[in-house]
N, CA and C of each residue as an Amber inpcrd file, in Angstrom:
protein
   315
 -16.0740000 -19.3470000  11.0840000 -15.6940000 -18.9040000   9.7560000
 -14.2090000 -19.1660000   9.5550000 -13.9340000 -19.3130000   8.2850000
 -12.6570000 -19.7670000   8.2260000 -11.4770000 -18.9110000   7.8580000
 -10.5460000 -18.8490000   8.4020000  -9.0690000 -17.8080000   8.0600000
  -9.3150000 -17.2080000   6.9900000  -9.5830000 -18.0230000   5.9000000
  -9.3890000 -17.7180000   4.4690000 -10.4660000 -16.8100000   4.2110000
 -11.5450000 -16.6390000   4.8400000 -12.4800000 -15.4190000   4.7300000
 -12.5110000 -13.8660000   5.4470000 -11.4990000 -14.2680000   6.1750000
 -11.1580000 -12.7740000   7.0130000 -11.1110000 -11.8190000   6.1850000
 -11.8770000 -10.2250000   6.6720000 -11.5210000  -9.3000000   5.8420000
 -10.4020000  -8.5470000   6.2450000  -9.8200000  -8.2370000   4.6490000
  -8.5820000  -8.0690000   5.4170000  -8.5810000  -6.2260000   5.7610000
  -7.3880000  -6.0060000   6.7280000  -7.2850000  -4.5860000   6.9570000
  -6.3630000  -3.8420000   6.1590000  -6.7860000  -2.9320000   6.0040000
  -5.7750000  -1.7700000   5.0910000  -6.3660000  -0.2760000   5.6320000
  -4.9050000   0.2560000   5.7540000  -5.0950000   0.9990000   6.2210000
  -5.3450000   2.6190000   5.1060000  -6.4830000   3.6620000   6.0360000
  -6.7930000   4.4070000   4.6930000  -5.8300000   5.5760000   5.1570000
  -5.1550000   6.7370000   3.9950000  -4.1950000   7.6020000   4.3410000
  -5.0700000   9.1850000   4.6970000  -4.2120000   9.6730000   5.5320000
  -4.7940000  10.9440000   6.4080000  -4.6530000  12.3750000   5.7150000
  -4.3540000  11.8840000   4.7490000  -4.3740000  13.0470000   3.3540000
  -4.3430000  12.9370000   2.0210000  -5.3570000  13.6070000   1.3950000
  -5.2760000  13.2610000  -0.6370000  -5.4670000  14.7320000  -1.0330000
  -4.2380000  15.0070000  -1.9130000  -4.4950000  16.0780000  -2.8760000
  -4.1360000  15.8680000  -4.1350000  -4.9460000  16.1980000  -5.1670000
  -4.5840000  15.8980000  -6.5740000  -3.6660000  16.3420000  -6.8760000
  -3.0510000  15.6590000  -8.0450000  -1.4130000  16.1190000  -8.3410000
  -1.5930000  17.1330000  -9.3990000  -0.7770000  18.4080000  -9.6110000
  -0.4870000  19.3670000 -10.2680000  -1.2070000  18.9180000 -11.5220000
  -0.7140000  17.8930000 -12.0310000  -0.9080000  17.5140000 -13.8050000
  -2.7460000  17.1690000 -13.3160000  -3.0900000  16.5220000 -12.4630000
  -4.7550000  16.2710000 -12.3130000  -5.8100000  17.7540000 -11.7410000
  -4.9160000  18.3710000 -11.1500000  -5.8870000  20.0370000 -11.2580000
  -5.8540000  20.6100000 -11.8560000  -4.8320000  20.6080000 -12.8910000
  -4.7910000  21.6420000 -14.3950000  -6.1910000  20.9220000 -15.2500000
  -6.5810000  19.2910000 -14.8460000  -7.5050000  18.7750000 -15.7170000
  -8.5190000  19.8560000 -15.1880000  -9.0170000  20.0330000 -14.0170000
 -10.2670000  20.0490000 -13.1960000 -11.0400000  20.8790000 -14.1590000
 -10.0800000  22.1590000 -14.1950000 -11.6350000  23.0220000 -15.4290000
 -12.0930000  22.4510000 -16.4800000 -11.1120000  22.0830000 -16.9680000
 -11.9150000  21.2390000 -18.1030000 -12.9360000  20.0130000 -17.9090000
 -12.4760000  19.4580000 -16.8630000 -13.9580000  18.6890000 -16.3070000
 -15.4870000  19.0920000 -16.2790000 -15.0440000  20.1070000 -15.0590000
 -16.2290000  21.1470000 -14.8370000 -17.0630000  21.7450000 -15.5010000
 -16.3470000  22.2740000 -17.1470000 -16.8130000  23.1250000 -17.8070000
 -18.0110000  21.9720000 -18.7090000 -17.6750000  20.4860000 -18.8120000
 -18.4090000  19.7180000 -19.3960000 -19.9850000  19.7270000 -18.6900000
 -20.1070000  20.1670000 -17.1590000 -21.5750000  19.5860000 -16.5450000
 -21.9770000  21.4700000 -15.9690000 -23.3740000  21.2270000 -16.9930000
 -24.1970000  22.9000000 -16.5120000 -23.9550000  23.0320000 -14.4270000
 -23.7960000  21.8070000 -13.5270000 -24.0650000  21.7240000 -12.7000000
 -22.4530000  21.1340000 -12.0920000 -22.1790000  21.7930000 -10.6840000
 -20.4560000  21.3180000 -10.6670000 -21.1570000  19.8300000 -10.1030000
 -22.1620000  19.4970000  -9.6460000 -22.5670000  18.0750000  -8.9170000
 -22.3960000  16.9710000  -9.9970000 -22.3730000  17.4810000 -11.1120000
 -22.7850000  16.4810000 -12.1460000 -20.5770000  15.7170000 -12.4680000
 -20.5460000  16.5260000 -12.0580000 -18.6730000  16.2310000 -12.6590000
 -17.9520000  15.2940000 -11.7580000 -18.9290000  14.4160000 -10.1850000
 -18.5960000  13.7170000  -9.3660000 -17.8920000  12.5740000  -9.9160000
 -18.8330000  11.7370000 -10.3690000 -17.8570000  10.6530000 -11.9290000
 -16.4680000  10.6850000 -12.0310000 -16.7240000  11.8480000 -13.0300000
 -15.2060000  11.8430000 -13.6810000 -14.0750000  12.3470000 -12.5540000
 -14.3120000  13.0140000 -11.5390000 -13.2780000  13.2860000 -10.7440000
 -13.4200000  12.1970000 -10.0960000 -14.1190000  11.2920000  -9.3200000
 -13.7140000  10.1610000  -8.7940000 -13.2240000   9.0300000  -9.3880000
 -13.3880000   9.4120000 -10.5710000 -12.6240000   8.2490000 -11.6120000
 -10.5040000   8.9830000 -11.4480000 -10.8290000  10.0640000 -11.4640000
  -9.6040000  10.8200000 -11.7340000  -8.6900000  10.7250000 -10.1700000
  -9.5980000  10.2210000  -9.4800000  -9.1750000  10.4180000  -7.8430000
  -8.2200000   8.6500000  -7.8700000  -9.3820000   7.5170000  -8.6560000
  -8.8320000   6.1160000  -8.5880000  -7.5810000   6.1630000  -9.3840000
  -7.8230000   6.9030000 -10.5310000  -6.4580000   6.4420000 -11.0890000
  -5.0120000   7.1310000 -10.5040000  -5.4290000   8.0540000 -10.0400000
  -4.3030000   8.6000000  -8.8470000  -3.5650000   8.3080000  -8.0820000
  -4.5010000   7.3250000  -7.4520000  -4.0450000   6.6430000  -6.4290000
  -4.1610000   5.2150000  -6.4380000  -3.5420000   4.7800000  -7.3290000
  -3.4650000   3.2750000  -7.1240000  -4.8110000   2.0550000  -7.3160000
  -5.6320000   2.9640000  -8.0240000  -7.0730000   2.0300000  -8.6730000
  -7.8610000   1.9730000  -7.3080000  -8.3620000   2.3520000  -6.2890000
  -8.7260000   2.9060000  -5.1470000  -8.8080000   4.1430000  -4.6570000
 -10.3340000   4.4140000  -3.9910000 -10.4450000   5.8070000  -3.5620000
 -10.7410000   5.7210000  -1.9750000  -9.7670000   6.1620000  -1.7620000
  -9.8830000   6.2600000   0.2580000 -10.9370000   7.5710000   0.2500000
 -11.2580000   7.3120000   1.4640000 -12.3060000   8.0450000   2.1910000
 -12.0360000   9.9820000   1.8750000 -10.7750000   9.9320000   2.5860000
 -10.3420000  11.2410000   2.2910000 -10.2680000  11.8490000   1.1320000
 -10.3280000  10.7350000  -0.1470000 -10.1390000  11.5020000  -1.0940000
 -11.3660000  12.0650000  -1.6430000 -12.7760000  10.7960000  -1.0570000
 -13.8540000  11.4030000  -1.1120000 -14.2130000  12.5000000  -0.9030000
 -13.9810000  13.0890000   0.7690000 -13.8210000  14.1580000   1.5920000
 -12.9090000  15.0670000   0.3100000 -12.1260000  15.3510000   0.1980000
 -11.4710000  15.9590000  -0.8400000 -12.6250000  16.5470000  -1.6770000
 -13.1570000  15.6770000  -2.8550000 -14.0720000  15.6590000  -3.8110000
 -15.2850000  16.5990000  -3.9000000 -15.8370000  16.4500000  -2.1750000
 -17.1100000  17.3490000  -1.5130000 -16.5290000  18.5780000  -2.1280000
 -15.2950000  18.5760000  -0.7960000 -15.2240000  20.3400000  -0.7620000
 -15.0490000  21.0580000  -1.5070000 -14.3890000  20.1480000  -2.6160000
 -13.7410000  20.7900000  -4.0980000 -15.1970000  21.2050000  -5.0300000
 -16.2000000  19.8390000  -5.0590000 -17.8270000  20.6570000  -5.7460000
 -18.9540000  21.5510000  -4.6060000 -17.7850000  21.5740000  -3.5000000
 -18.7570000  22.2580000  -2.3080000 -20.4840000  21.1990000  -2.4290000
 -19.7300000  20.2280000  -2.0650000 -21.2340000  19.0800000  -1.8340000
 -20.9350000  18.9300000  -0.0870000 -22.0300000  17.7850000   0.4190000
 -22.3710000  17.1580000   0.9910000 -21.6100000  15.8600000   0.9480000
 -20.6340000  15.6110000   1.9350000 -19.7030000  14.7830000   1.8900000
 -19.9940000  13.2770000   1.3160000 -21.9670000  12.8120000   2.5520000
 -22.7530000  12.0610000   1.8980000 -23.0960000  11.5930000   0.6510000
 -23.0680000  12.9650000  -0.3700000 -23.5640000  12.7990000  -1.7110000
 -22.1960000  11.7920000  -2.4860000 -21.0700000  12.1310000  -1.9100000
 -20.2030000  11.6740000  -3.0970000 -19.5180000  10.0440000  -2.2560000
 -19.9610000   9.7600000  -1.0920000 -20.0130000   8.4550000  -0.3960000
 -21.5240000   7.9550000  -1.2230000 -22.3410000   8.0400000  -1.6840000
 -23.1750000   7.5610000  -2.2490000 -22.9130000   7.1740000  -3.0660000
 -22.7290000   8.3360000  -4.5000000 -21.9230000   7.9560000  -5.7460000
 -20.9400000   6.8500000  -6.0230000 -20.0770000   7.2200000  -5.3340000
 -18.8260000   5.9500000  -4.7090000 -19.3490000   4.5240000  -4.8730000
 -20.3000000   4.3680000  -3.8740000 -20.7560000   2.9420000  -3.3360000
 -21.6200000   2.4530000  -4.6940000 -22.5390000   2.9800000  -5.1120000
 -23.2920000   2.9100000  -6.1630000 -22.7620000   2.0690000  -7.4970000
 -21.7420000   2.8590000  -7.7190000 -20.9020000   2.2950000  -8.7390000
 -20.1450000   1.2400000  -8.5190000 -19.8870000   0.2400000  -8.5480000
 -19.3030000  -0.9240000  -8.9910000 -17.8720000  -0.7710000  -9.4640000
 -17.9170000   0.2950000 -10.6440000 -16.5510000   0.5390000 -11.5740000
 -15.6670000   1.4230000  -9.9640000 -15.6390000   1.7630000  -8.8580000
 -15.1440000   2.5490000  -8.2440000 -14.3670000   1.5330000  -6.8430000
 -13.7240000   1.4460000  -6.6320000 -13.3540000   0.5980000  -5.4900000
 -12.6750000   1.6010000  -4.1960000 -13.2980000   0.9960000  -3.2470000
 -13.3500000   2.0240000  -2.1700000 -11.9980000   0.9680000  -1.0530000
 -11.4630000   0.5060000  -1.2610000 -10.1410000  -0.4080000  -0.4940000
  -9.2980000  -0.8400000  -1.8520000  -8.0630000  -1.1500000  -1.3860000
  -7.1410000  -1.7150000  -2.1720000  -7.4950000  -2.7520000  -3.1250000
  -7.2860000  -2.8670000  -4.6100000  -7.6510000  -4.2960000  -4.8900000
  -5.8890000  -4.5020000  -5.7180000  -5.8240000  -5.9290000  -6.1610000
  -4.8310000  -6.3920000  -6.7710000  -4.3370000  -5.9540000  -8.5150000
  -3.7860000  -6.1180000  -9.0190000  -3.1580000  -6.1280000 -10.2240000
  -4.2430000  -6.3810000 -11.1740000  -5.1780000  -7.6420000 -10.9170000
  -6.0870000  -8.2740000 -11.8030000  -7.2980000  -8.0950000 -11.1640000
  -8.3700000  -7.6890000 -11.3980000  -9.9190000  -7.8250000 -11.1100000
 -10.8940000  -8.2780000 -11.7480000 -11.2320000  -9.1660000 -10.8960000
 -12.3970000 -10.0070000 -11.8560000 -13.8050000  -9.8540000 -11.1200000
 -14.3200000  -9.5820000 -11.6950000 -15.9880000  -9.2670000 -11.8320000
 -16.6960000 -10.1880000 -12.0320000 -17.5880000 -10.7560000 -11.3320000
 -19.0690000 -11.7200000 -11.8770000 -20.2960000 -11.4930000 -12.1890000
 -20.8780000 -11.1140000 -13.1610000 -21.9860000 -11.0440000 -13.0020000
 -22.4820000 -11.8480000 -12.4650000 -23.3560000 -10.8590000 -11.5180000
 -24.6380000 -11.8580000 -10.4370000 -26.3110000 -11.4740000 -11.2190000
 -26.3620000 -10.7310000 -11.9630000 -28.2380000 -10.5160000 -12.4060000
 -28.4130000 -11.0340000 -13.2980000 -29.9240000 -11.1420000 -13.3530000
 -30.5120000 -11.8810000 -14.7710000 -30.1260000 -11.8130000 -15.7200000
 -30.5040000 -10.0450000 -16.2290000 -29.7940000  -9.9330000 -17.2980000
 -28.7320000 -10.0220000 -18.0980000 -27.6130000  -9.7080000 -17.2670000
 -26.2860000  -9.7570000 -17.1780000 -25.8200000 -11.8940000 -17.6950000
 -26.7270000 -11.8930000 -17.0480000 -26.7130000 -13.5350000 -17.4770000
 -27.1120000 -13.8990000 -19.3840000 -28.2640000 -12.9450000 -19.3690000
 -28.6070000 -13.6890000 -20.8160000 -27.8090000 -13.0710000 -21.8810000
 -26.9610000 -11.5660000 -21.3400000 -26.5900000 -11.4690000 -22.6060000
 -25.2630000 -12.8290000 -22.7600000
């Protein structure tokens, strides 16, 4: 395989806490879903823009304890989504659609 395909390493950080101005959001998050499981989304959206358009592991871990989940559940969510990037990406991101549909529109 060639150089140019190596994945590269980055390293993930050994602590995430939301910043003052992003936990004053949290109730108001919460109060939107009958269920605190349902508010995973928007706080992991709230976790990427935090930190640099990337959500490290820990911040996942974070996320659990804060809806008192299953650490699993919100590593699922994460991966699932597409819109969520779980390593560093650059300035610009470009996306391809790969499915059928996505093709005909």
């Amino acid at each position: 395989m060639s150089s140019m395909f190596k994945e590269k390493k980055f390293e993930q950080p050994v602590q995430f806490e939301f910043t003052e101005e992003n936990l004053k959001k949290i109730p108001a998050i919460l109060a939107k879903y009958p269920k605190k499981r349902s508010a995973v989304m928007p706080l992991l959206h709230l976790v990427q823009t935090q930190h640099n358009n990337w959500i490290p592991k820990v911040a996942m871990d974070y996320v659990a304890r804060l809806l008192e989940l299953p650490e699993m559940y919100v590593y699922e969510v994460a991966s699932f989504y597409s819109m969520y990037n779980k390593q560093p990406v650059g300035d610009y991101l470009i996306q391809i659609c790969r499915t059928t549909p996505c093709w005909l529109r």
